[in-house]
N, C-alpha and C positions, 0 to 999 in steps of 0.2 A: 504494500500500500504506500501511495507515494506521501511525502509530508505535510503539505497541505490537504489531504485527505484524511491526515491521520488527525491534523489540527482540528481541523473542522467537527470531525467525531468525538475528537474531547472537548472542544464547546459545546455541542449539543446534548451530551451526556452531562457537563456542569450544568446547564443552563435545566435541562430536567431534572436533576437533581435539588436544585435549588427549588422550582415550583414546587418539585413535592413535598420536601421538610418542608417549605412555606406554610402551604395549606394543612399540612398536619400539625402546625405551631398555632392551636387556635384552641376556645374552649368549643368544648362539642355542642352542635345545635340537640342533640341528646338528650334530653334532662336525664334518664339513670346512667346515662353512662358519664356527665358530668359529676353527677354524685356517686360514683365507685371510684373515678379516679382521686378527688378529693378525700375521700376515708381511706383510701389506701394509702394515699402519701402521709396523713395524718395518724396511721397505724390501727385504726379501728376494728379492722378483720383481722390483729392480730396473726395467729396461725391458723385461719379458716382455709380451706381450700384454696387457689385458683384455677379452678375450671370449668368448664361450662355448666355442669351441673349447678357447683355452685354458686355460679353467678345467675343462674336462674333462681337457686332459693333465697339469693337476699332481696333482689329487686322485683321476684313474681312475674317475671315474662316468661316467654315461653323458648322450645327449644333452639328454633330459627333465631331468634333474639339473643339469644344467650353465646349461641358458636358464632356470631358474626363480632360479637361483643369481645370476647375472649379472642379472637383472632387479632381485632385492630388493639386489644389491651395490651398481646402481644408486642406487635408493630411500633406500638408508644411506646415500650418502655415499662411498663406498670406493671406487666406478669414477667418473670424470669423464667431459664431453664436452671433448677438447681438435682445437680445427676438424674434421676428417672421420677423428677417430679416440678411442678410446676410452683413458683412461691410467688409473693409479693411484692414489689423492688419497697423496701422500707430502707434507706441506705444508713449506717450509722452517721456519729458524726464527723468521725474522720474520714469517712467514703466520702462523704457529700463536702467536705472539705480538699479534698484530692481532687473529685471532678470538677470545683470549681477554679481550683489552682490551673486543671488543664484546660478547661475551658479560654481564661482570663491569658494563658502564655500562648494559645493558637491567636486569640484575639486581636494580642499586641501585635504579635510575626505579623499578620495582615498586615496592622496599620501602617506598620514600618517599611514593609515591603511597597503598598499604594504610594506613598512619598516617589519613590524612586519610580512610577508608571506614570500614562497618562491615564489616570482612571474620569476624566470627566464624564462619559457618557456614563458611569455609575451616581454619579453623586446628586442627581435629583430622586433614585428612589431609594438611596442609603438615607436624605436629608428627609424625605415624606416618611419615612418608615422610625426616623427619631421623633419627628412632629406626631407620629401613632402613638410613640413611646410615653410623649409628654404628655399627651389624651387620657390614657389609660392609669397613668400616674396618680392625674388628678382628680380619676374614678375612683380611687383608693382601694381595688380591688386587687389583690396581692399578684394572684393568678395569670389577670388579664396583661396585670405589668411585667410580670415572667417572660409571661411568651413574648411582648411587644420586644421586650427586654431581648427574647434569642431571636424573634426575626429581623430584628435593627443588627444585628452579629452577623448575622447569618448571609444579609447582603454584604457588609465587609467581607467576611472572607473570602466569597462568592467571586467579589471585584477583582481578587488578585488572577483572578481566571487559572487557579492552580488547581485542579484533578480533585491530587492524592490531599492534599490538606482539606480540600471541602468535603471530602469522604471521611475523612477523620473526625471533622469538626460534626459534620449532621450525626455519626457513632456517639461523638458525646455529649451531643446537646438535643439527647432526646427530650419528648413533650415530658415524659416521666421527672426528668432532672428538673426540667422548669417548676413542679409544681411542689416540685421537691423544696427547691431552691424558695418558692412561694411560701411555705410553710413554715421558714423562722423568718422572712422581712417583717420589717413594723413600718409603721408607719413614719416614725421617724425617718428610718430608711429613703423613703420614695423624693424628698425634698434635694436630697444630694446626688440621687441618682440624674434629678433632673439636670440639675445646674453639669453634673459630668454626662450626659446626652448633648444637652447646647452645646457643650466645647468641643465633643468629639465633632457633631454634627457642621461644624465651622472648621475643623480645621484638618479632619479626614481628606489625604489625598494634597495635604498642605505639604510646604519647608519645616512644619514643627511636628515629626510625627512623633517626636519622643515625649511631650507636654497631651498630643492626643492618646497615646497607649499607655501613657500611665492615668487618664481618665479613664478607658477601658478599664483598667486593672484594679480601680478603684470603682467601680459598679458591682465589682464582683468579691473582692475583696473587701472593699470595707465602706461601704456605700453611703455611709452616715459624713465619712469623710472626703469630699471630691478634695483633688488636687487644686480647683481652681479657688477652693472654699479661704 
């Protein structure tokens, strides 16, 4: 296959790739299936099942409901394989501190990486997709700010038009991690989250990409504190 055909096929497989985490970075128009994923990141099924059966005995649907349920729970994030059984994703807190560390160092690599591109044709839907972010902030609903939170990421990395790092990146920043991640911000939180959205949002893709990734790094890392604060 000659080079520019191979290029072209790795656009088009980023570029699909990117839609589809997109649209899986959202809460579900579902109502039970929004309320399973919420008690499960919140720990509430404990050690109940994860399978289709028992996803039919907590929410009372029926079997069709239940296998199509447990498939995309899968897909998210939310049911694991643990050896020849199916379990919860409930991460500790150093798991969910590890996944954020890796999250926050793919995030940076981006920014730093855009600096040295011409990424302009990205930077009217990385800027709409922080302007989501700052929406849903000031909804004050943890959840909604997660995801806003990993699809405003998600177009950065996306930008750097790299493959194998946005194949990485959508591995780690499943819908599961977001609600994850959802589940200790406060509300304190969301105010510095915002002020480090604006900066990314202005200066992504700028001369200052060290001042923009450690705003990243501070959304994720210690969100009460932007850099610009």
């Amino acid at each position: 296959m000659r080079p520019a055909v191979m290029l072209l096929c790795r656009m088009a497989k980023r570029i699909e790739l990117f839609q589809q985490a997109a649209k899986r970075m959202a809460i579900s128009p579902d109502a039970c299936m929004e309320r399973i994923r919420r008690c499960s990141i919140n720990s509430k099924f404990g050690n109940e099942g994860a399978d289709p059966a028992s996803l039919a005995a907590i929410v009372g649907m029926d079997d069709d409901w239940s296998a199509a349920a447990f498939a995309e729970l899968r897909s998210t994030g939310f049911i694991k394989t643990d050896w020849a059984r199916f379990k919860w994703y409930q991460p500790s807190v150093k798991e969910l501190d590890d996944k954020i560390a890796e999250l926050a160092a793919i995030e940076a690599a981006a920014i730093i990486r855009l600096s040295s591109m011409d990424c302009a044709p990205a930077l009217p839907a990385i800027r709409a997709l922080a302007d989501e972010f700052l929406k849903m902030a000031d909804g004050g609903d943890a959840v909604a700010t997660s995801l806003a939170h990993h699809r405003m990421m998600l177009a950065i990395v996306s930008a750097t038009g790299e493959l194998r790092l946005m194949e990485d990146y959508v591995k780690d920043a499943s819908v599961a991690v977001a609600y994850a991640v959802a589940a200790r911000l406060e509300a304190a939180d969301f105010e510095g989250m915002k002020r480090s959205a604006n900066v990314i949002a202005n200066l992504v893709g700028t001369s200052a990409p060290r001042e923009c990734a450690a705003e990243a790094v501070a959304m994720r890392l210690h969100p009460k504190e932007p850099v610009s604060a």
